[in-house]
C-alpha positions in Angstrom: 219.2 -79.3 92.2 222.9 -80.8 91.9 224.1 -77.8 89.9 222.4 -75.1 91.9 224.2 -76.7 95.0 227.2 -77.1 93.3 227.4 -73.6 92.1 225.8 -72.0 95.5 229.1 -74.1 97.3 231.6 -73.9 94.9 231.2 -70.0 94.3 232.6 -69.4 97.8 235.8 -71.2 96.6 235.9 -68.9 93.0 239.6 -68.3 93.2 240.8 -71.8 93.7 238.3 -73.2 90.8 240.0 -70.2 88.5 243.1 -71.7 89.4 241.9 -75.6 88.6 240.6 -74.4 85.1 243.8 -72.5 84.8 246.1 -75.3 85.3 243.8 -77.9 83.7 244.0 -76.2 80.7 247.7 -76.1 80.5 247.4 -79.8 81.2 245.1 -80.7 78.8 246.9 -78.4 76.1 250.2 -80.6 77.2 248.9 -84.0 76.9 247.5 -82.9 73.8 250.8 -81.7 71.9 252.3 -84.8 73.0 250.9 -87.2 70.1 252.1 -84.2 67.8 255.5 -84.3 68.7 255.7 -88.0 68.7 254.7 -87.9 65.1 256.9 -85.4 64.5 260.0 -87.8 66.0 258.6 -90.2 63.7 258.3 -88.9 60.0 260.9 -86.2 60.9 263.5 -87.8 63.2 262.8 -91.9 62.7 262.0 -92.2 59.2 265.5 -90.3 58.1 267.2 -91.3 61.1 268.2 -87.8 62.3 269.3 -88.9 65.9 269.8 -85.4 66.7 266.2 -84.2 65.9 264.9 -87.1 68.1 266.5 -85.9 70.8 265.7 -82.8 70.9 262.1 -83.1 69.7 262.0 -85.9 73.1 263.8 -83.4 74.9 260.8 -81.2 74.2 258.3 -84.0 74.8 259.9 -84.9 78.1 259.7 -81.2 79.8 256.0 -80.9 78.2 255.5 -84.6 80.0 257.2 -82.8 83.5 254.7 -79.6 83.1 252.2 -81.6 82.7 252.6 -83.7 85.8 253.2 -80.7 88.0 250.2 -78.5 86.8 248.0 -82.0 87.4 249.3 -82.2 90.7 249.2 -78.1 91.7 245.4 -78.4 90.2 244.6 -81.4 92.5 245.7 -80.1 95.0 243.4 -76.4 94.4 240.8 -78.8 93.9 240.6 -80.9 97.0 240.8 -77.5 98.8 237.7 -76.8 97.4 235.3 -79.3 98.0 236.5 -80.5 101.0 235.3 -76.9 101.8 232.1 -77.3 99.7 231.2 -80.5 101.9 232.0 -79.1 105.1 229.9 -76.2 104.2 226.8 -78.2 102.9 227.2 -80.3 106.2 227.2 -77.6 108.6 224.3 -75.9 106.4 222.2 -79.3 107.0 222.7 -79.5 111.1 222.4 -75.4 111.5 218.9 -76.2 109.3 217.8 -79.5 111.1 218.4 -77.5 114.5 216.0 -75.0 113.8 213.1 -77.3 112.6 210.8 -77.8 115.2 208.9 -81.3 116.3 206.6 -81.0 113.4 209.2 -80.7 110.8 211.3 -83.4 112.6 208.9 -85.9 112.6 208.1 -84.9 108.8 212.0 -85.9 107.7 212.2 -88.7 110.2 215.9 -88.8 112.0 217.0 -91.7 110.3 216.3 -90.0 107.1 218.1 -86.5 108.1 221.1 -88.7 109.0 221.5 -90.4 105.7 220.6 -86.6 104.0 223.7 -85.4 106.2 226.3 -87.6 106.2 226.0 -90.8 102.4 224.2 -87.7 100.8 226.4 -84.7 101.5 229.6 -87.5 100.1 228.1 -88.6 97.1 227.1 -85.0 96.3 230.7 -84.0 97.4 232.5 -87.0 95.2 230.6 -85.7 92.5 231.8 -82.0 93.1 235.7 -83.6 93.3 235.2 -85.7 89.9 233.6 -82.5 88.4 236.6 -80.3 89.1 239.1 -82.7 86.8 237.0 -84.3 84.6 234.7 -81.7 84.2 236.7 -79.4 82.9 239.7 -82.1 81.2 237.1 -83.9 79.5 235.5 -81.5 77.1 239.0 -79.6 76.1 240.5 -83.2 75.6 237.6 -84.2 73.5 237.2 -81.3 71.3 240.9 -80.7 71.3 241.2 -84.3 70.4 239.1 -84.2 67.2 241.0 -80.9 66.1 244.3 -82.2 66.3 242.9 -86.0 64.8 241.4 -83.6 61.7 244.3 -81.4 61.4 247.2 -84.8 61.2 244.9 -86.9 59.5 241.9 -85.0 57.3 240.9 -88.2 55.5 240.3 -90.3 58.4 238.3 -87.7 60.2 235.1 -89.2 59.4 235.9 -91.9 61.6 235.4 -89.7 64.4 232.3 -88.1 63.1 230.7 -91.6 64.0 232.2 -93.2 66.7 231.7 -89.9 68.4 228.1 -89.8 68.5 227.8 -93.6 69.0 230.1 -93.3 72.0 227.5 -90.2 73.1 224.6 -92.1 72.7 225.3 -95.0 74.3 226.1 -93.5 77.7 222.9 -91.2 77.3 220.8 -94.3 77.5 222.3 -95.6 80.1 221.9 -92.9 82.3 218.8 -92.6 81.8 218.3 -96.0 83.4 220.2 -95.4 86.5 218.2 -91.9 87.6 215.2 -94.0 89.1 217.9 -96.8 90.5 219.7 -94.7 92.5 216.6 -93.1 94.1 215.4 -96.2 94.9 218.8 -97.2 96.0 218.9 -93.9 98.5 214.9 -94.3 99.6 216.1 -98.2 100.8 219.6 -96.6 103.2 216.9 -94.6 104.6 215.2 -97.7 105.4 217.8 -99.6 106.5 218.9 -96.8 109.0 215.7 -96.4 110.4 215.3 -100.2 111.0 219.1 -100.3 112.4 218.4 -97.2 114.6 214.8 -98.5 116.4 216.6 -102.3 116.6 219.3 -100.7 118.8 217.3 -98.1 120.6 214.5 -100.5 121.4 216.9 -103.9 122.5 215.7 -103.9 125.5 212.1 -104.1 124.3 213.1 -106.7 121.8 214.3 -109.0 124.2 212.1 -108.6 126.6 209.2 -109.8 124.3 211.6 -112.0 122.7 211.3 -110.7 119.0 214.7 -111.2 118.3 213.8 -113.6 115.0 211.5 -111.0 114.0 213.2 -107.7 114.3 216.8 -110.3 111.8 214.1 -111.0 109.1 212.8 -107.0 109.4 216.3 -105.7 108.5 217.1 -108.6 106.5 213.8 -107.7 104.3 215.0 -104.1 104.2 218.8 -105.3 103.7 218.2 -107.6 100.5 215.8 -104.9 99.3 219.0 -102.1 99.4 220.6 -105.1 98.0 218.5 -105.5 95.1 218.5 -102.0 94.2 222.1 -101.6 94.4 222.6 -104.7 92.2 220.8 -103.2 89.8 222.7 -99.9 89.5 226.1 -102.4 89.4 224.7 -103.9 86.5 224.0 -101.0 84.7 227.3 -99.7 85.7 229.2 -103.0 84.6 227.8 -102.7 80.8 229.3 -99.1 80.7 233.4 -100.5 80.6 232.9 -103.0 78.0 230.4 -100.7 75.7 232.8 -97.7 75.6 235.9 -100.1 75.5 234.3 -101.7 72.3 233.6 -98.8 70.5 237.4 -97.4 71.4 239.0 -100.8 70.2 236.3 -100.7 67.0 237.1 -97.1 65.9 240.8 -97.9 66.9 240.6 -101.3 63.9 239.2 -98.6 61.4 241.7 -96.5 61.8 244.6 -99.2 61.3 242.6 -100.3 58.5 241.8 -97.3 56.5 244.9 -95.8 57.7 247.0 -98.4 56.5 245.3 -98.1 52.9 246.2 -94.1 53.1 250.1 -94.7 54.1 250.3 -97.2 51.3 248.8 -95.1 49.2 251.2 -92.3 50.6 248.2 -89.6 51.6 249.3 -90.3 55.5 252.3 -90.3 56.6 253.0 -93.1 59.5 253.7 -90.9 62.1 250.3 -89.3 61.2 248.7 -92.2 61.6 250.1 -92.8 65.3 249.3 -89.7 66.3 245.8 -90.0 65.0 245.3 -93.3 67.0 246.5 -91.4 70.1 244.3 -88.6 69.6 241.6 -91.3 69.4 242.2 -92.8 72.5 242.5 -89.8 74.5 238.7 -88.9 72.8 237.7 -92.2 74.1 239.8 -91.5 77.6 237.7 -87.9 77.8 234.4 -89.5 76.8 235.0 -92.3 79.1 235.9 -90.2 82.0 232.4 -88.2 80.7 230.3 -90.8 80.9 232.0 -91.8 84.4 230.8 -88.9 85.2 227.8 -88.8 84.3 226.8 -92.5 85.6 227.7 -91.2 88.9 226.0 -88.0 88.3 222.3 -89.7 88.3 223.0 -90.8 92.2 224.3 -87.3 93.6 221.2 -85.5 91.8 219.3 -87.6 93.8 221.4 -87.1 96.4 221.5 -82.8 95.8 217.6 -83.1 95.5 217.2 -84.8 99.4 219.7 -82.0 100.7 218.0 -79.4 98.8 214.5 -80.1 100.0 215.8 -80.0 104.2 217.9 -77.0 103.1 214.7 -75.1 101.4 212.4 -76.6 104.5 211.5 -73.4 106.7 211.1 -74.5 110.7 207.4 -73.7 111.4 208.9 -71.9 114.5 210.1 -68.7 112.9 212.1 -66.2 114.6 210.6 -62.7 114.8 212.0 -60.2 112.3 212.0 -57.5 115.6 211.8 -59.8 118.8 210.5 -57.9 121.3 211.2 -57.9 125.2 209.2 -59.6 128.0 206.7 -56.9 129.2 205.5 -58.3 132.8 207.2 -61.2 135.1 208.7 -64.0 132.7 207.3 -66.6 135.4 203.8 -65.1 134.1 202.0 -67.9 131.6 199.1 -67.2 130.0 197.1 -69.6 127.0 194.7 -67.6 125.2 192.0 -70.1 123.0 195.5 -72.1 122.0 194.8 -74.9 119.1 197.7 -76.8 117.4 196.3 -78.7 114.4 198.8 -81.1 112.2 199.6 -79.8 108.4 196.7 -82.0 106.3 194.9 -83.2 109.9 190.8 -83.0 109.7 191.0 -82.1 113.4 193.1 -80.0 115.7 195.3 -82.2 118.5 194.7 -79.0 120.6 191.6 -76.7 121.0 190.4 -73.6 122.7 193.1 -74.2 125.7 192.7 -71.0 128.1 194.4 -71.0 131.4 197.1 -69.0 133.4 200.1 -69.8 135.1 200.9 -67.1 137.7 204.7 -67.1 139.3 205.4 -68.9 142.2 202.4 -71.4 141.5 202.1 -74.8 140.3 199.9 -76.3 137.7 199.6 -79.3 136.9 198.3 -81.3 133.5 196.3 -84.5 133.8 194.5 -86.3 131.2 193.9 -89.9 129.3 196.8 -90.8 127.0 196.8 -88.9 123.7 194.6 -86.0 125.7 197.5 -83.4 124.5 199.2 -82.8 127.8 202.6 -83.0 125.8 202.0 -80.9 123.3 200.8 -78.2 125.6 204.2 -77.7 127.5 205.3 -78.2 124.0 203.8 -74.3 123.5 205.6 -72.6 126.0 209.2 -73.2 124.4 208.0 -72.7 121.0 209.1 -76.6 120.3 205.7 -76.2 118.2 203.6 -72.9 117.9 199.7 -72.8 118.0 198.2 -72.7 114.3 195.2 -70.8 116.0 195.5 -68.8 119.4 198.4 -67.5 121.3 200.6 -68.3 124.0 202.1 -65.8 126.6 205.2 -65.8 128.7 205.9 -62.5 130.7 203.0 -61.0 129.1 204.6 -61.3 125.4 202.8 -63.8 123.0 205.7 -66.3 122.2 205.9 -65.7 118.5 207.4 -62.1 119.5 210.1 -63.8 121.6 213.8 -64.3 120.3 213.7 -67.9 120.8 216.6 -68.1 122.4 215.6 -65.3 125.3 212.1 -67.2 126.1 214.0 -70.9 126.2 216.6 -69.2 128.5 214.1 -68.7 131.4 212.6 -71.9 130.5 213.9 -75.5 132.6 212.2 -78.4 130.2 212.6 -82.0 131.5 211.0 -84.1 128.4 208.9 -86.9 128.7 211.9 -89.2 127.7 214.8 -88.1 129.5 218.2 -87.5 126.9 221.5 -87.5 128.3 224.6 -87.0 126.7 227.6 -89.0 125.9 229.9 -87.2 128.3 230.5 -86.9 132.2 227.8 -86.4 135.1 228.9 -82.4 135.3 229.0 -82.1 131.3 225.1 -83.7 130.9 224.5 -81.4 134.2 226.6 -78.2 132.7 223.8 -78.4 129.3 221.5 -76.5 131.4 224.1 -74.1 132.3 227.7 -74.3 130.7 229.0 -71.7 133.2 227.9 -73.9 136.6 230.4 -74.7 139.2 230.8 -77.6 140.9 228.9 -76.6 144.0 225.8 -75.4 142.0 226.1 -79.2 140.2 226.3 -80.8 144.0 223.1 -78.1 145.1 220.7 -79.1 142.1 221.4 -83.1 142.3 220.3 -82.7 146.2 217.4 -81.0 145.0 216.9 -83.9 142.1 217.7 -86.8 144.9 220.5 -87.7 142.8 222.9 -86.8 145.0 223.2 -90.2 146.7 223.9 -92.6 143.8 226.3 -89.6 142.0 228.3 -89.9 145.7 228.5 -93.6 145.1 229.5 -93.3 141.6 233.5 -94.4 140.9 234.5 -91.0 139.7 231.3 -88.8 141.2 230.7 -85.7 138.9 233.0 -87.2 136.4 231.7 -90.4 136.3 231.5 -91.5 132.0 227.7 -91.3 130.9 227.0 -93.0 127.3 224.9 -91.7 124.8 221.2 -92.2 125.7 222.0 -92.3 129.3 222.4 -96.0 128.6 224.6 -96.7 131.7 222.3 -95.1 134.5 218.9 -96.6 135.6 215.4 -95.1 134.7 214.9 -93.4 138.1 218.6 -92.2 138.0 218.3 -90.8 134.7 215.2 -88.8 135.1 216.4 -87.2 137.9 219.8 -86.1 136.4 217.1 -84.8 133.5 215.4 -83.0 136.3 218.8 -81.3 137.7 219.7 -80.3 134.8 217.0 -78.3 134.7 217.5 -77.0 137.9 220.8 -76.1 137.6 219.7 -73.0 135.5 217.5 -71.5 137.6 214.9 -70.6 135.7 211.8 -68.5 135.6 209.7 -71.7 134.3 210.0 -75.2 135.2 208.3 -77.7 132.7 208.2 -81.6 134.0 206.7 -83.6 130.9 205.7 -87.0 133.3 209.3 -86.5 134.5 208.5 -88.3 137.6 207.0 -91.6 136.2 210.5 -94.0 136.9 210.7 -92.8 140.7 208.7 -94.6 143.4 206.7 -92.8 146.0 209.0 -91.7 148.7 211.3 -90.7 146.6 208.7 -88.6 144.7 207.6 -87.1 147.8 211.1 -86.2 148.5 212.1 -84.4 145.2 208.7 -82.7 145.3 209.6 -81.0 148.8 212.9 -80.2 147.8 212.0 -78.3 144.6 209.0 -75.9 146.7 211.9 -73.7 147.9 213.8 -73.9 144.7 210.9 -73.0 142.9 209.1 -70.7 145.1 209.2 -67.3 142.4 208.9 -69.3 139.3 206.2 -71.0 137.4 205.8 -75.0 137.7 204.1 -76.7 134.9 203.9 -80.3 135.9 202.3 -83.5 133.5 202.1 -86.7 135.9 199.9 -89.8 135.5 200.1 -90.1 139.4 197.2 -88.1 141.2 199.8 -88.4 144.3 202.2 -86.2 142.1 199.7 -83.1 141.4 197.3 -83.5 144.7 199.0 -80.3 146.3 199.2 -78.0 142.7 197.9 -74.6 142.8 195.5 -75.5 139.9 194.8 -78.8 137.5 194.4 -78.7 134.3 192.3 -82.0 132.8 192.5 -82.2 129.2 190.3 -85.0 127.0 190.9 -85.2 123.5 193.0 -81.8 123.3 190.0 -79.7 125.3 190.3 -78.8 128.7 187.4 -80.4 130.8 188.3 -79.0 134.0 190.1 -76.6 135.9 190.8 -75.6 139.6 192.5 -77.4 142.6 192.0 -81.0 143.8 189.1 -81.2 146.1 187.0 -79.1 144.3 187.4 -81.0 140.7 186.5 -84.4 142.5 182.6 -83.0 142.7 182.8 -81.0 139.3 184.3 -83.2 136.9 183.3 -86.4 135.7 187.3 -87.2 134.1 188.8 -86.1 136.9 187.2 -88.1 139.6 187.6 -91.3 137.1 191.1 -91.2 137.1 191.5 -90.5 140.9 188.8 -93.5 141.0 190.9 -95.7 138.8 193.9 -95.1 140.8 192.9 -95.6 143.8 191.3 -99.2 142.7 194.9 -100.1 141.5 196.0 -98.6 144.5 193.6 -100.8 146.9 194.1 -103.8 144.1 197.9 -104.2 144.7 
């Protein structure tokens, strides 16, 4: 997975890279002549102290030292060009993916999981991908280069090589092996601790209010010493890798003086040789080091490669059609024909045989006991999910036909949990319609009943809104849900329980203010409150994801039995209170 992703990314960068293994090999060629011509100022300039031959053969050594440094530099900077690319690339790749999944594949990931994937995945993959375009291509050429020139100055010691070589190679190999299963570990326990972290601050209101401070510290810390504990582990693992290499460099290094020395006093090496031989040695060491740095780090971003690959390879369950077609009646026109929604491995369908219509310029609204479905049947319409048996019609054009975008764009979805925006009033209002002027903003909060507190607000429109909504009350910040909904226009209005956080009158109020707004378009409407849906068109009753009655108010008190319990249940909390 790392290399396919690495080579998908990279290959839109192919001239720089030709340029970094251009200049890397000049590099590498220059810091391997340099032992060479040392030697040479040694047995040639030192030993008969020919001052003019050093100089000039350092004179050669200091411009091959200057190349050198500015090829290194040039192929840096050719380098960063291209991963920085790479990443930015594989991160906008991730969010354009995520954004098309629908609920099912979100919930499959989780979001604290396609957070890590996007942002501590897509840099360890990228950190790989900048260590790969230096050491990647320095490493072998020094290496290889390394035990040509080692051979070619000193033939008699080159069996020194031939083992500490293949020691060197086998001793990282094993201890990579050990760190592949760390470092998933290490990446499955950030998930955790981001998913803990992200429901503790989400939910602090819960958690106070229930007082489960103490238990939500010793959750996190649970899933903090656990990251903990796998990360100590891959340190360890890690810290042997210095010393190992370092002791086999300094060990080879000690045979080389040793058997060295014997050859120069038994005049089959020359001194400068042997110099030159123990530089060549170190820079084999440097190139294996920089190697196996590589390839400890390598374990981590092929984890890393294979959590990006599998959101990158994940299809949305909500494809768009290959030829979308066009509405072909009234887009306020809804129709559900024998609709079932069943979860990937589920024994039985959340949804089943749903058959209704909504006509334009009606309202229908969907009652039921928690868990009945009503959700994920306004979740049809938008195509948020699509039915895995069945099929769902807006404007006389089953949904799956639909560009997406087109059928959402005469669609006005206020979720069962409001979302606003870090931003402004008019910027959380201006997501239902970017375009929107300031009177249209004013028009759909007096339809909302939002009006009034957005008057008393500091700034008005431009009054700061955190992320979450987190600044606005319940009430306030259904109803700025609801206007932003309104503010489009559209051909179908969607309220998921969107009414739940106002009290009565001002219920009553926002329902008589939207009956003009939405007088030619569909009104789909989920409530808990019989007082919300009393006046709808048609109610829908669904019981565990079948629809158990159908028609207006009055008449499903005398026909059904689920009905007239909740309107019964009600009305004894009602009289109760």
């Amino acid at each position: 997975m790392l290399t396919r992703l690495i080579r998908m990314y990279l290959a839109r960068y192919s001239s720089y890279m030709t340029a970094v293994v251009a200049l890397q090999l000049v590099a590498t060629g220059a810091m391997l002549y340099l032992p060479t011509l040392n030697a040479d100022i040694i047995d040639n300039g030192v030993a008969r102290g020919d001052t003019g031959y050093i100089l000039s053969t350092g004179g050669w050594m200091l411009v091959v030292t200057v190349v050198q440094v500015v090829v290194t530099v040039v192929a840096q900077y050719f380098g960063g060009r291209a991963v920085l690319g790479a990443g930015r690339d594989i991160r906008h790749d991730l969010v354009h993916r995520v954004n098309s999944f629908s609920a099912r594949e979100i919930g499959t990931f989780g979001a604290p999981s396609l957070i890590t994937r996007t942002t501590n995945d897509v840099q360890q993959v990228q950190l790989m991908i900048v260590m790969s375009t230096t050491i990647l291509v320095m490493a072998p050429i020094m290496c290889i280069g390394g035990v040509a020139m080692g051979i070619h100055v000193a033939p008699s010691l080159s069996w020194l090589l031939a083992v500490a070589v293949p020691v060197l190679a086998i001793t990282v190999a094993i201890l990579i092996s050990r760190m592949v299963p760390a470092f998933r570990a290490m990446q499955e326990r950030i998930d955790m601790v981001n998913r803990i972290l992200r429901e503790q601050i989400t939910g602090i209101r819960v958690v106070r209010a229930f007082v489960r401070e103490r238990h939500e510290i010793t959750r996190f810390s649970g899933a903090n010493d656990s990251l903990s504990d796998a990360t100590y582990r891959v340190g360890k693992i890690m810290a042997l890798a210095l010393p190992l290499v370092m002791l086999i460099t300094n060990l080879t290094i000690v045979a080389i003086i040793w058997f060295g020395g014997h050859a120069v006093a038994d005049g089959t090496v020359e001194i400068g040789a042997l110099t030159a031989m123990i530089s060549y040695v170190m820079q084999i060491m440097m190139s294996v080091m920089m190697a196996s740095f590589l390839a400890m780090m390598a374990p981590r971003a092929a984890v890393c490669a294979e959590r990006i690959c599998e959101v990158l390879d994940t299809e949305t369950s909500v494809r768009p059609p290959t030829t979308p077609a066009d509405f072909a009646d009234d887009p306020s026109r809804i129709e559900f024909r024998a609709a079932e929604f069943r979860y990937p491995g589920a024994d039985d369908p959340v949804l089943r045989d749903i058959t209704f219509r909504v006509e334009p310029g009606t309202t229908t609204a969907i009652v039921g006991s928690t868990g009945s479905g009503k959700t994920t049947v306004t979740s049809l319409v938008p195509r948020l999910i699509d039915a895995t048996d069945g099929a769902v019609f807006v404007g006389g054009t089953d949904v799956r036909h639909l560009d997406p975008d087109t059928l959402r764009g005469v669609i006005g979805l206020v979720p069962q949990r409001p979302y606003l925006f870090f931003g402004t009033v008019a910027s959380n209002i201006r997501h239902g319609k970017p375009d929107a002027t300031d009177e249209e903003i004013w028009e759909a909060l007096r339809i909302a009943q939002a009006e009034d507190f957005v008057t008393r607000m500091p700034q008005g429109l431009e009054t700061p809104i955190a992320q979450g909504g987190t600044t606005v009350s319940g009430g306030q910040r259904q109803r700025l849900a609801i206007a932003r909904a309104i503010v489009r226009r559209p051909s179908i209005y969607v309220f998921d329980d969107s009414f739940s956080a106002l009290d009565l009158a001002t219920d009553a109020r926002l329902r008589a203010a939207l009956r003009p707004a939405t007088r030619d378009a569909a009104v789909i409407v989920v409530a808990q409150r019989i007082s919300t849906i009393v006046d709808a068109d048609q109610i829908v009753v669904l019981d565990r994801g079948r629809i158990v009655g159908l028609g207006r108010h009055d008449d499903l008190l005398s026909t059904c039995t689920t009905y007239a319990e909740i309107v019964e249940s009600q009305l004894a909390i009602a009289e109760a209170s």
